[in-house]
SEDODO-415050 format. One record per atom (N, C-alpha, C): residue in one letter; x, y, z. Coordinates in pm, whole numbers, padded with zeros to 5 digits, always signed. Each point is the difference from the previous one (the first is absolute). Layout:
<sites>
aXYZ ...
</sites>
This chain:
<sites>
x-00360+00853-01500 x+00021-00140+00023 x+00149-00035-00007 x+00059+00069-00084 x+00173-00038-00057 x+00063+00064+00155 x-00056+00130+00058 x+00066+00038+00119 x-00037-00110+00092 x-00084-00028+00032 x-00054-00122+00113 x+00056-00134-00019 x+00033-00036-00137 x+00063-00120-00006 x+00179+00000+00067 x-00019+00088-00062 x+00202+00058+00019 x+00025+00001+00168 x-00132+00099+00062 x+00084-00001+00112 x-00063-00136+00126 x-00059-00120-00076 x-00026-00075+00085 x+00053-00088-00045 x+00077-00008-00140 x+00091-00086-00061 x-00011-00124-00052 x-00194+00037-00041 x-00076-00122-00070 x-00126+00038+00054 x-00104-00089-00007 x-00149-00006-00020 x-00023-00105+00122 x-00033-00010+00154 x-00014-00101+00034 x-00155-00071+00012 x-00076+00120-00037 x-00152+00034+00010 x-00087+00054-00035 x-00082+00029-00081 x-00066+00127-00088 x-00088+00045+00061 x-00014-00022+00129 x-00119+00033+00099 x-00007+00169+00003 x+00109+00063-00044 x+00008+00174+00085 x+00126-00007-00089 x-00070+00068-00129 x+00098+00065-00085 x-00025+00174+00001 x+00107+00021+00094 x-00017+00170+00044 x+00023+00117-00153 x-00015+00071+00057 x+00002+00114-00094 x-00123+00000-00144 x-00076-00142-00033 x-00113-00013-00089 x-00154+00013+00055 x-00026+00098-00092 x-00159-00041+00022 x-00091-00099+00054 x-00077-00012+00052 x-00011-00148+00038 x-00067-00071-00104 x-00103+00070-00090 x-00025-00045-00115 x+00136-00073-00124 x+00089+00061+00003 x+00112-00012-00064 x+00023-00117+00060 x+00053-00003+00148 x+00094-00118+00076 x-00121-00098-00037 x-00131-00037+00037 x-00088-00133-00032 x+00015-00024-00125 x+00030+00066-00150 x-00026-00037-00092 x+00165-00095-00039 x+00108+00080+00085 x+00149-00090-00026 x-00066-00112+00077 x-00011-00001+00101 x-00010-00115+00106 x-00144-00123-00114 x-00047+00053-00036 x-00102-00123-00148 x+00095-00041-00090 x+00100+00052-00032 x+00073-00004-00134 x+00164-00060+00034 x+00015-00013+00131 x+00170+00013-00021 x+00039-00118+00180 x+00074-00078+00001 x-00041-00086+00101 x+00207-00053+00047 x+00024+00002+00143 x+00108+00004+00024 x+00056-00159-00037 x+00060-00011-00122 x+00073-00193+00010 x+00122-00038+00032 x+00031+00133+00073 x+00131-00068+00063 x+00052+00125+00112 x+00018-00015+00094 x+00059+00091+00165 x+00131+00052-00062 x+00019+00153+00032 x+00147+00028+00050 x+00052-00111-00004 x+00159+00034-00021 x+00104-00110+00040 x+00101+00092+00131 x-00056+00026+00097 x+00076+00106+00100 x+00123-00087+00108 x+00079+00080+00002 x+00073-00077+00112 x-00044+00084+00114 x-00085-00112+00120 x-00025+00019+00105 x+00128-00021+00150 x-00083+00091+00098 x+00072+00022+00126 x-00051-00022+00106 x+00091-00074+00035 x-00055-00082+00116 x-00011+00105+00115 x-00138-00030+00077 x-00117+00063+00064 x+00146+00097+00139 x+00036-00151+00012 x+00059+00043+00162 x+00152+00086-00039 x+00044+00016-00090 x+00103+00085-00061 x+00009+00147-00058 x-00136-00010-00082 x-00054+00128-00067 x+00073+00140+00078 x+00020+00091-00052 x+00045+00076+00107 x-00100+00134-00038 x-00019+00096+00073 x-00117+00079-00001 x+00003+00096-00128 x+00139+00056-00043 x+00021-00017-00160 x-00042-00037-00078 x+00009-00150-00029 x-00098-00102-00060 x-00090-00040-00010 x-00086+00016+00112 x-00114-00084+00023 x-00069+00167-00022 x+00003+00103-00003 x-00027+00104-00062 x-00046+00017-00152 x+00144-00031-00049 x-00023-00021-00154 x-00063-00081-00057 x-00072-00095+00053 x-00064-00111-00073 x-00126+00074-00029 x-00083-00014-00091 x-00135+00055-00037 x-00080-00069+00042 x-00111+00096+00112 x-00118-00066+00026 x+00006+00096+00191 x+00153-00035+00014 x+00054+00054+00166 x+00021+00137-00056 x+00008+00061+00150 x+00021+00140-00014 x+00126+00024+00150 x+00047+00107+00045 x+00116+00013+00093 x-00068-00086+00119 x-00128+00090+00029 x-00047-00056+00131 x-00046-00117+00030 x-00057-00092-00146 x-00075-00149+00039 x+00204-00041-00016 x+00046+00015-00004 x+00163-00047-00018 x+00033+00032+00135 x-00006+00085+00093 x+00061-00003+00134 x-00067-00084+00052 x-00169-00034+00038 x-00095-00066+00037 x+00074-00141-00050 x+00040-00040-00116 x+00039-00091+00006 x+00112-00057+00050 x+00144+00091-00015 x+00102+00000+00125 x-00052+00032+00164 x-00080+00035+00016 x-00092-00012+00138 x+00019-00151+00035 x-00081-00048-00079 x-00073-00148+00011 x+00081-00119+00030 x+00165+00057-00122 x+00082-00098+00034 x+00082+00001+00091 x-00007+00147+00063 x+00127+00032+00116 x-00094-00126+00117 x-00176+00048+00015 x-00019-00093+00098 x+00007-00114-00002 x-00042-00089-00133 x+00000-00131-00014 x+00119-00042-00006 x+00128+00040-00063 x+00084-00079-00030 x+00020-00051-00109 x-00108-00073+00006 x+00019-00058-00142 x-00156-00038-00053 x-00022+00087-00141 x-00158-00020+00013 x+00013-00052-00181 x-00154-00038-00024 x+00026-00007-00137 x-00115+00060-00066 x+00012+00010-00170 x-00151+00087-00074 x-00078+00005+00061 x-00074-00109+00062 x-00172-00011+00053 x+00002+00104+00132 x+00112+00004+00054 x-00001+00094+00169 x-00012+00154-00055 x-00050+00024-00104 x+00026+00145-00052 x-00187+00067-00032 x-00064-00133+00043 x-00115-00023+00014 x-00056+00136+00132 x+00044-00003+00120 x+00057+00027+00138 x+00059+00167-00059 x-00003+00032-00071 x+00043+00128-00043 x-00142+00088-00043 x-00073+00126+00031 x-00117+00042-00095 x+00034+00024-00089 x-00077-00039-00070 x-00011+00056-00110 x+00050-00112-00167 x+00064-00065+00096 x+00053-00165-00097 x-00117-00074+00025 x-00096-00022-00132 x-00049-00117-00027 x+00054-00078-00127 x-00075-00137-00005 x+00023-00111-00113 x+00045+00066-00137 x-00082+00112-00026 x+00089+00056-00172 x+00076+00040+00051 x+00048+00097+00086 x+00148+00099+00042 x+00120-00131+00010 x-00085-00083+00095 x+00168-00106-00043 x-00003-00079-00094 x-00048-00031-00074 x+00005-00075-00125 x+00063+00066-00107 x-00019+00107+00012 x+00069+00171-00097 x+00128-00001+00092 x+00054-00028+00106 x+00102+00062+00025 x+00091-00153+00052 x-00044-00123-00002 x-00003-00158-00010 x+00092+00019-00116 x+00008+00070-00124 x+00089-00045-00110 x+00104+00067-00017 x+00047+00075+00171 x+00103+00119+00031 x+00043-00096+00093 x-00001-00045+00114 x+00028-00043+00113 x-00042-00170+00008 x+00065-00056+00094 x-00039-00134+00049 x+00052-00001+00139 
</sites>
């Protein structure tokens, strides 16, 4: 849990606490409840550079080119157009919503 917190740089969700049992993860998730978000400094969507938008937890290299894809065509797009990407649904950007705007 101490590795998973560290490298997402807070708790934004207890939905998929990796590396635990799942018996283990339901019994934190009864006992232990998020009261306050990261304090992250976010990057703006249309700037990110594929570097970056890499390193954020949740993305990986390739949903990060897919997303420089998206903006080379649009121009100028924002969170919700990432929808339009596979594999991004409502938790993926809400998890990656407290990286980017």
């Amino acid at each position: 849990m101490i590795k998973c917190r560290k490298f997402n740089k807070g708790f934004s969700t207890l939905d998929k606490l990796y590396g635990l049992d799942s018996l283990v993860a339901d019994k934190v998730k009864n006992h232990f409840e998020i009261q306050k978000l990261p304090d992250l400094k976010k990057i703006k969507i249309s700037d990110a550079s594929l570097y970056h938008s890499s390193r954020i937890p949740y993305i990986n290299k390739e949903e990060s080119t897919e997303i420089i894809k998206l903006r080379t065509r649009q121009k100028k797009i924002i969170i919700e157009d990432l929808f339009h990407i596979t594999g991004f649904d409502s938790l993926k950007i809400s998890r990656i919503s407290l990286y980017l705007y």
